[in-house]
Backbone as XML, in Angstrom:
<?xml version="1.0"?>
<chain id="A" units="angstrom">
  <residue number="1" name="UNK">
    <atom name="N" x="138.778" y="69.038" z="141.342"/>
    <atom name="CA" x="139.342" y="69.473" z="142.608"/>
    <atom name="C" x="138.488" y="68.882" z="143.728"/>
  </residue>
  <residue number="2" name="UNK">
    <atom name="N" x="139.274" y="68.226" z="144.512"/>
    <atom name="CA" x="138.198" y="67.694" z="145.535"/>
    <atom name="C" x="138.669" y="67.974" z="146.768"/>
  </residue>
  <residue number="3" name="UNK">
    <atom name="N" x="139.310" y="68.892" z="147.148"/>
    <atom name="CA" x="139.945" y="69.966" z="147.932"/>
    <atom name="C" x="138.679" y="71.365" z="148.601"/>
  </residue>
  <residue number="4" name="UNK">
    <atom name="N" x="138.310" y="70.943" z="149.797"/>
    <atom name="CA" x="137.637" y="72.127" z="150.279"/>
    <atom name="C" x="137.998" y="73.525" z="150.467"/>
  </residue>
  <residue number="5" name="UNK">
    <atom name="N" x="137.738" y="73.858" z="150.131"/>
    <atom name="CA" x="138.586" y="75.520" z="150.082"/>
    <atom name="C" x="137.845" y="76.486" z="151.127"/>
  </residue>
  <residue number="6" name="UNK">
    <atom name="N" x="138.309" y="77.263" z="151.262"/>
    <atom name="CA" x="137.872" y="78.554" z="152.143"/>
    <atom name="C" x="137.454" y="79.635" z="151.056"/>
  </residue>
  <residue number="7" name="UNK">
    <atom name="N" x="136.626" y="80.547" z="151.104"/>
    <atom name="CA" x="136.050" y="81.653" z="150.489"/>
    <atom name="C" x="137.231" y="82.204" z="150.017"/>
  </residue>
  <residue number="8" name="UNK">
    <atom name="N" x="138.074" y="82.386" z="151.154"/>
    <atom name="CA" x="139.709" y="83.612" z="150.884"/>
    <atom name="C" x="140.187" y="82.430" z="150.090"/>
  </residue>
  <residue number="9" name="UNK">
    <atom name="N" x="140.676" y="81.541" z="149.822"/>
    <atom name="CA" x="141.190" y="80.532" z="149.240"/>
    <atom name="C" x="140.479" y="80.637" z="147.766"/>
  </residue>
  <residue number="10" name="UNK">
    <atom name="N" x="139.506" y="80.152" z="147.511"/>
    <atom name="CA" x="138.476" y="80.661" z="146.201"/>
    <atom name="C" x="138.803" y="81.571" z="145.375"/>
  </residue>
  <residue number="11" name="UNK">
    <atom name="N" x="138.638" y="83.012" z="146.247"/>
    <atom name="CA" x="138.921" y="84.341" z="146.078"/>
    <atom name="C" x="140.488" y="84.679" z="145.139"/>
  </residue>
  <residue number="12" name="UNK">
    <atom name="N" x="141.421" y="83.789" z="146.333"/>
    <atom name="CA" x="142.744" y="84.396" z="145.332"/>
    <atom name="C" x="143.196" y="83.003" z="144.395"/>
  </residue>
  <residue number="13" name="UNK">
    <atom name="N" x="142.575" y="82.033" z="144.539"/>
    <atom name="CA" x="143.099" y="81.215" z="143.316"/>
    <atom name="C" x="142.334" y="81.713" z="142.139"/>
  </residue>
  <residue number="14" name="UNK">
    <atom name="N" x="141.025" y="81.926" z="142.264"/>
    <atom name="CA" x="140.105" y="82.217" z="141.095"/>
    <atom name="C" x="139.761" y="83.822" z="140.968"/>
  </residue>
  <residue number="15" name="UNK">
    <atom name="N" x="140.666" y="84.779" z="140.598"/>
    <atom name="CA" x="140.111" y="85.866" z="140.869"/>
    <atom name="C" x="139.436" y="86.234" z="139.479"/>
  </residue>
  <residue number="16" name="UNK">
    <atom name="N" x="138.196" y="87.288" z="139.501"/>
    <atom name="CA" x="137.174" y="87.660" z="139.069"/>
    <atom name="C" x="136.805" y="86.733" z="138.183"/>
  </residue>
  <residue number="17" name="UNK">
    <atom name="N" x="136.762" y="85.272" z="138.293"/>
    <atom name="CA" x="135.892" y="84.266" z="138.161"/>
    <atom name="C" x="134.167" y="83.864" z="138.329"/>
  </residue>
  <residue number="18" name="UNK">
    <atom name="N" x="133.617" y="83.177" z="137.715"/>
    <atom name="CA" x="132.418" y="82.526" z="138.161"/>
    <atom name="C" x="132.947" y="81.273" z="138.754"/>
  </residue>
  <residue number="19" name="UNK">
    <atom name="N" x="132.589" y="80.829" z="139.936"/>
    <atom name="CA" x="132.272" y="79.452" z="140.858"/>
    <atom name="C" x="131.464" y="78.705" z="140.789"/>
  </residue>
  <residue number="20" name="UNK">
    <atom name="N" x="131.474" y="77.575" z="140.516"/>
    <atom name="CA" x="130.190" y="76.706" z="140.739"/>
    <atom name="C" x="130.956" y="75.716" z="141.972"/>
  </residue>
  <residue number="21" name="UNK">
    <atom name="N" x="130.233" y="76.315" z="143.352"/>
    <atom name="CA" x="130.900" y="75.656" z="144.781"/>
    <atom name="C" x="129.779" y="74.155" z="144.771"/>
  </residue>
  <residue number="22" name="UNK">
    <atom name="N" x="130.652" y="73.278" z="145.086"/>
    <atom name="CA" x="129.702" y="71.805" z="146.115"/>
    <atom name="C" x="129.520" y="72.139" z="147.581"/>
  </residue>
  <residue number="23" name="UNK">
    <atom name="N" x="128.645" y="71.649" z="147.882"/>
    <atom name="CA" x="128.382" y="71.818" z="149.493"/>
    <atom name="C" x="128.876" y="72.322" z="150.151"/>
  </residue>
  <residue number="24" name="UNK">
    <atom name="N" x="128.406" y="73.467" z="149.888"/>
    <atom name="CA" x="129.004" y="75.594" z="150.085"/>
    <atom name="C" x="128.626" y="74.913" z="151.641"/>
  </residue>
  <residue number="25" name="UNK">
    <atom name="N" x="129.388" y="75.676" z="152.514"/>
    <atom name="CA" x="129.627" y="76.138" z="154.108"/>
    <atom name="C" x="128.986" y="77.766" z="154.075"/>
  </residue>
  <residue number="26" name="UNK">
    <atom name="N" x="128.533" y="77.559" z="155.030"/>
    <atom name="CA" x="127.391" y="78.911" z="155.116"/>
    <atom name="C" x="127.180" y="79.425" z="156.579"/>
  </residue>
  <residue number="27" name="UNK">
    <atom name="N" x="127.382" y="80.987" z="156.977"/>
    <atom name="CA" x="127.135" y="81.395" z="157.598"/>
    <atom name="C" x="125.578" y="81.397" z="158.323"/>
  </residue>
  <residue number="28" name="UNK">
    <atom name="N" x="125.030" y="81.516" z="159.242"/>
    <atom name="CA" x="123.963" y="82.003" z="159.583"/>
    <atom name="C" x="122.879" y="82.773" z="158.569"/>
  </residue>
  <residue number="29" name="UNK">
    <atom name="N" x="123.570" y="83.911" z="158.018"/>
    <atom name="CA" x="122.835" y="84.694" z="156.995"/>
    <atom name="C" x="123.556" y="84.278" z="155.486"/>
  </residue>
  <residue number="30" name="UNK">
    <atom name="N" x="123.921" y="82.822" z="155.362"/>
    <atom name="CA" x="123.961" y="82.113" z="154.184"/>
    <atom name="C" x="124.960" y="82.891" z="153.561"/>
  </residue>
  <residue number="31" name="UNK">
    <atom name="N" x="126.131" y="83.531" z="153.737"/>
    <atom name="CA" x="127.157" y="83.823" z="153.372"/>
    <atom name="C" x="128.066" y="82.680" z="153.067"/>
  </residue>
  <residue number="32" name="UNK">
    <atom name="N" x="128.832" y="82.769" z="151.656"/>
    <atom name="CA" x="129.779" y="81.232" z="151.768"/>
    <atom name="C" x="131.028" y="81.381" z="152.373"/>
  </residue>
  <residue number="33" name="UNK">
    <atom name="N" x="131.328" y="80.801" z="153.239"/>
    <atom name="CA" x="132.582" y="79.852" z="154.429"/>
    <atom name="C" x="133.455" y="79.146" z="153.496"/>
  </residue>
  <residue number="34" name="UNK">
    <atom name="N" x="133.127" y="78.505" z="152.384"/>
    <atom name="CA" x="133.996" y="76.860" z="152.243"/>
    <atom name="C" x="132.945" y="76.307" z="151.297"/>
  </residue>
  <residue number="35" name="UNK">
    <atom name="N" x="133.994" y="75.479" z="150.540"/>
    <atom name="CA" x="132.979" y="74.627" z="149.699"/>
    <atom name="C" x="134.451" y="73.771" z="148.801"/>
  </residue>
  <residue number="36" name="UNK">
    <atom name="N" x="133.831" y="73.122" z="147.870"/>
    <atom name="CA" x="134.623" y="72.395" z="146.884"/>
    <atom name="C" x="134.684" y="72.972" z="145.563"/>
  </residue>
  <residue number="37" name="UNK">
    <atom name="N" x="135.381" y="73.378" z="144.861"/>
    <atom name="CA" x="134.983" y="73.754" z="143.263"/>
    <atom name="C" x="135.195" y="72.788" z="142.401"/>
  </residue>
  <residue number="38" name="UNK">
    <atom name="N" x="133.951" y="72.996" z="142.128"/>
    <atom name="CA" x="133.141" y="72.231" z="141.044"/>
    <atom name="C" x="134.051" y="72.172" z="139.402"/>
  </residue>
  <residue number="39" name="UNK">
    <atom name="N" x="133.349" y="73.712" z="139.426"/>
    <atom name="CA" x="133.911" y="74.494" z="137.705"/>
    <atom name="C" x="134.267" y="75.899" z="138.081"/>
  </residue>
  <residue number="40" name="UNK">
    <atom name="N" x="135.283" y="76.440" z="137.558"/>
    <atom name="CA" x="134.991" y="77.986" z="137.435"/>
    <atom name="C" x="135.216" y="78.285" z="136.212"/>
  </residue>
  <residue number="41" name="UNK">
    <atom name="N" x="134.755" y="79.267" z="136.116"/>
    <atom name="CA" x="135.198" y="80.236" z="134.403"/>
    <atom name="C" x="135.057" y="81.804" z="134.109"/>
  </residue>
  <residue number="42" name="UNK">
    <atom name="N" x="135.732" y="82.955" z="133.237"/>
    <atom name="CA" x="135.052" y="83.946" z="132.937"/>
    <atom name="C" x="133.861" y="83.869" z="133.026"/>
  </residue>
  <residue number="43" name="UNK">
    <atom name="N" x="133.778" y="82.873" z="132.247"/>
    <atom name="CA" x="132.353" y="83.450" z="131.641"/>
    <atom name="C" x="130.967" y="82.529" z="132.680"/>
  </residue>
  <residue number="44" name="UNK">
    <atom name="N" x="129.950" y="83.557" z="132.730"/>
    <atom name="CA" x="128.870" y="82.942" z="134.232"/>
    <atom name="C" x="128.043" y="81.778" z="133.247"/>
  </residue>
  <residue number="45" name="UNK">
    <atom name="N" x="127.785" y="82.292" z="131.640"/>
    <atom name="CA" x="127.499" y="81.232" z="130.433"/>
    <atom name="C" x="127.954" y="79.845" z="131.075"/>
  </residue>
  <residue number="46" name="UNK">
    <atom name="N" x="129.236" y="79.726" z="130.643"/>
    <atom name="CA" x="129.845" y="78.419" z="130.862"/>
    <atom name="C" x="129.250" y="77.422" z="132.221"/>
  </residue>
  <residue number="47" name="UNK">
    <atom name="N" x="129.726" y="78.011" z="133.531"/>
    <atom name="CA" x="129.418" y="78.198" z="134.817"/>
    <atom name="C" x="128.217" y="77.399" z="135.044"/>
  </residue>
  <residue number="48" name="UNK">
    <atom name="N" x="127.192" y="78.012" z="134.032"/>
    <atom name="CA" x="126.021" y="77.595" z="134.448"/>
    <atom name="C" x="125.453" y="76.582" z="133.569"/>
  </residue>
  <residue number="49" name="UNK">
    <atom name="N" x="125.858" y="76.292" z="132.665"/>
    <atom name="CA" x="125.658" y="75.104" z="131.811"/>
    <atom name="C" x="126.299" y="73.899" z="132.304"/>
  </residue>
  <residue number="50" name="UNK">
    <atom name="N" x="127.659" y="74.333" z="132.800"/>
    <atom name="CA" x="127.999" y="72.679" z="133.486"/>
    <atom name="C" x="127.600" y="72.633" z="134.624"/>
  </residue>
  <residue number="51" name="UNK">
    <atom name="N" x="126.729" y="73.437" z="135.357"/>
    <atom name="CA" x="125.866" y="73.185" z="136.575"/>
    <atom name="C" x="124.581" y="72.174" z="135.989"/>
  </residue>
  <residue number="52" name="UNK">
    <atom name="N" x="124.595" y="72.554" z="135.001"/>
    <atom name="CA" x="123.200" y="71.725" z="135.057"/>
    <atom name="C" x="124.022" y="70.371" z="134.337"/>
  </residue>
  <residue number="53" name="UNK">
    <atom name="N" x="124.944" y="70.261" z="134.156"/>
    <atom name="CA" x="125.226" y="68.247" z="133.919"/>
    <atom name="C" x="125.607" y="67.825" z="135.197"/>
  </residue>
  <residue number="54" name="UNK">
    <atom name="N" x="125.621" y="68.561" z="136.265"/>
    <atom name="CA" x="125.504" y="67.853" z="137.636"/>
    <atom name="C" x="124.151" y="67.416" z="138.054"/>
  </residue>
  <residue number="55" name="UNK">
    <atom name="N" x="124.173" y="65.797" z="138.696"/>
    <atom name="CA" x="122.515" y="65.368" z="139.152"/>
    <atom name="C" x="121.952" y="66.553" z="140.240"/>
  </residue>
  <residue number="56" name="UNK">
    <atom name="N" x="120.882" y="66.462" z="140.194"/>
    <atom name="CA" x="119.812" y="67.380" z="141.037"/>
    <atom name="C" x="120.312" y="67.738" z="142.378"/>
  </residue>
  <residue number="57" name="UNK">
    <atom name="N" x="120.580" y="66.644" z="142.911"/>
    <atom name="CA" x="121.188" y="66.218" z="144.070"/>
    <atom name="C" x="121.838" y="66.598" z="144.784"/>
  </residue>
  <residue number="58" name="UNK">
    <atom name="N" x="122.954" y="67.055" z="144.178"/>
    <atom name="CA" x="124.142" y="67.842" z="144.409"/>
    <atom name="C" x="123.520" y="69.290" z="145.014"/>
  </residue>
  <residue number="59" name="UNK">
    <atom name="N" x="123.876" y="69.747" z="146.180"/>
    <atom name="CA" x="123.677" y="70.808" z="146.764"/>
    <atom name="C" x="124.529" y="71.853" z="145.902"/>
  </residue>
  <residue number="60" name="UNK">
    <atom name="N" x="124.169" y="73.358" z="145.234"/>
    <atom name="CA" x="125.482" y="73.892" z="144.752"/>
    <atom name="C" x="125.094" y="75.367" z="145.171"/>
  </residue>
  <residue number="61" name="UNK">
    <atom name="N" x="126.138" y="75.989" z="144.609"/>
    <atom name="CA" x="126.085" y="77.787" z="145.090"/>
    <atom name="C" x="127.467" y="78.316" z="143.750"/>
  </residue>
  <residue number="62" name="UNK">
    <atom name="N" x="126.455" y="79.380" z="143.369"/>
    <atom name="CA" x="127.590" y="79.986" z="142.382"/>
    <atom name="C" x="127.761" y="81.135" z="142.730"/>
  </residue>
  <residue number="63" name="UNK">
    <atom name="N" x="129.038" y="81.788" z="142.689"/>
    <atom name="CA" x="129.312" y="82.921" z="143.171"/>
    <atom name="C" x="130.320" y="83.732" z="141.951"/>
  </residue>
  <residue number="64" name="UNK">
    <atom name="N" x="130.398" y="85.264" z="142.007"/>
    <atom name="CA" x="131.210" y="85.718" z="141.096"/>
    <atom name="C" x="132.322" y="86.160" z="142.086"/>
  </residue>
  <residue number="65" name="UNK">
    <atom name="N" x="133.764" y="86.116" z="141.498"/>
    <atom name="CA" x="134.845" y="86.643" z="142.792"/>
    <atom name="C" x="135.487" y="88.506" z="142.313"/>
  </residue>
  <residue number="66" name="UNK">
    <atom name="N" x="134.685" y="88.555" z="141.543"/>
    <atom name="CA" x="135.069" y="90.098" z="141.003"/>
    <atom name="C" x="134.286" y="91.289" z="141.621"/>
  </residue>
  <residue number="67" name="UNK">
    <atom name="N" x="134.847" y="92.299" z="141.340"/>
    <atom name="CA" x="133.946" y="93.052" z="141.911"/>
    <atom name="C" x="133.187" y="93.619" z="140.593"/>
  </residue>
  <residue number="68" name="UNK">
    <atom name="N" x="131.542" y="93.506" z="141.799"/>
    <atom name="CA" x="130.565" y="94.047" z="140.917"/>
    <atom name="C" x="130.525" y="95.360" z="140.439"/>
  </residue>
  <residue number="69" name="UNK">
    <atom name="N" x="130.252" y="95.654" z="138.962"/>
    <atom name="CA" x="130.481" y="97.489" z="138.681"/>
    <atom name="C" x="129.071" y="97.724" z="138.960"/>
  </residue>
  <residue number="70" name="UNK">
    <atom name="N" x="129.372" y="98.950" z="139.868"/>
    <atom name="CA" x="128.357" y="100.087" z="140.023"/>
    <atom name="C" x="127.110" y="100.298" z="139.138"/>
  </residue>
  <residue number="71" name="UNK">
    <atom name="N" x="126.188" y="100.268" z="140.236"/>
    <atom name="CA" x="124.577" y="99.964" z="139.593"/>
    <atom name="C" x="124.421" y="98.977" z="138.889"/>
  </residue>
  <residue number="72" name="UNK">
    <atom name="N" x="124.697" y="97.945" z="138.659"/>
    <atom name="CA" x="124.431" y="96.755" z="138.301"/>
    <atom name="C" x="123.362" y="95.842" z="139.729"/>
  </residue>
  <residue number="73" name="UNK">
    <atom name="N" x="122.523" y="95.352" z="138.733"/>
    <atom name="CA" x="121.623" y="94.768" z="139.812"/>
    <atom name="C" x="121.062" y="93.413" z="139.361"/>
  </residue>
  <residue number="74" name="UNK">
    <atom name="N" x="121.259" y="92.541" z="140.633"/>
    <atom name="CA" x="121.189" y="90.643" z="140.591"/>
    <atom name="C" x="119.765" y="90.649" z="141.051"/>
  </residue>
  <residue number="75" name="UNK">
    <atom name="N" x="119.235" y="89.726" z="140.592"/>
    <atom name="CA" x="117.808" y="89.187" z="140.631"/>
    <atom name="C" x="118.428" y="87.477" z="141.163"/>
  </residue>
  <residue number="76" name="UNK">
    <atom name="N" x="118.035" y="87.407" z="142.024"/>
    <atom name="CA" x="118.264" y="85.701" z="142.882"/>
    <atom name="C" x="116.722" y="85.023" z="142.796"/>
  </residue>
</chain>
């Protein structure tokens, strides 16, 4: 896909997906705007393994589009 998308765009093509965005668009407080998708998948496994056969280079941002269940907690 080499189609920039909007967050809301992301959101309802890929719902409760993992994202792996290209040169995420970012708010001030680094919220994502826009980007390109890369890969998505269920599973964050997948997601993140074909992140790493992209070169270094590549600016990226992964995001989940589901909602998170209660008390669950991300380490960044």
């Amino acid at each position: 896909m080499n189609q920039i998308l909007t967050i809301d765009e992301i959101e309802s093509r890929f719902p409760e997906e993992w994202i792996l965005i290209q040169d995420p668009e970012t708010t001030t407080d680094l919220r994502i705007k826009a980007g390109k998708v890369l890969w998505h998948s269920k599973s964050k496994d997948d997601v993140y393994h074909k992140a790493q056969s992209f070169p270094s280079a590549i600016y990226t941002a992964v995001i989940y589009t589901g909602k998170i269940p209660e008390g669950n907690i991300f380490v960044l």
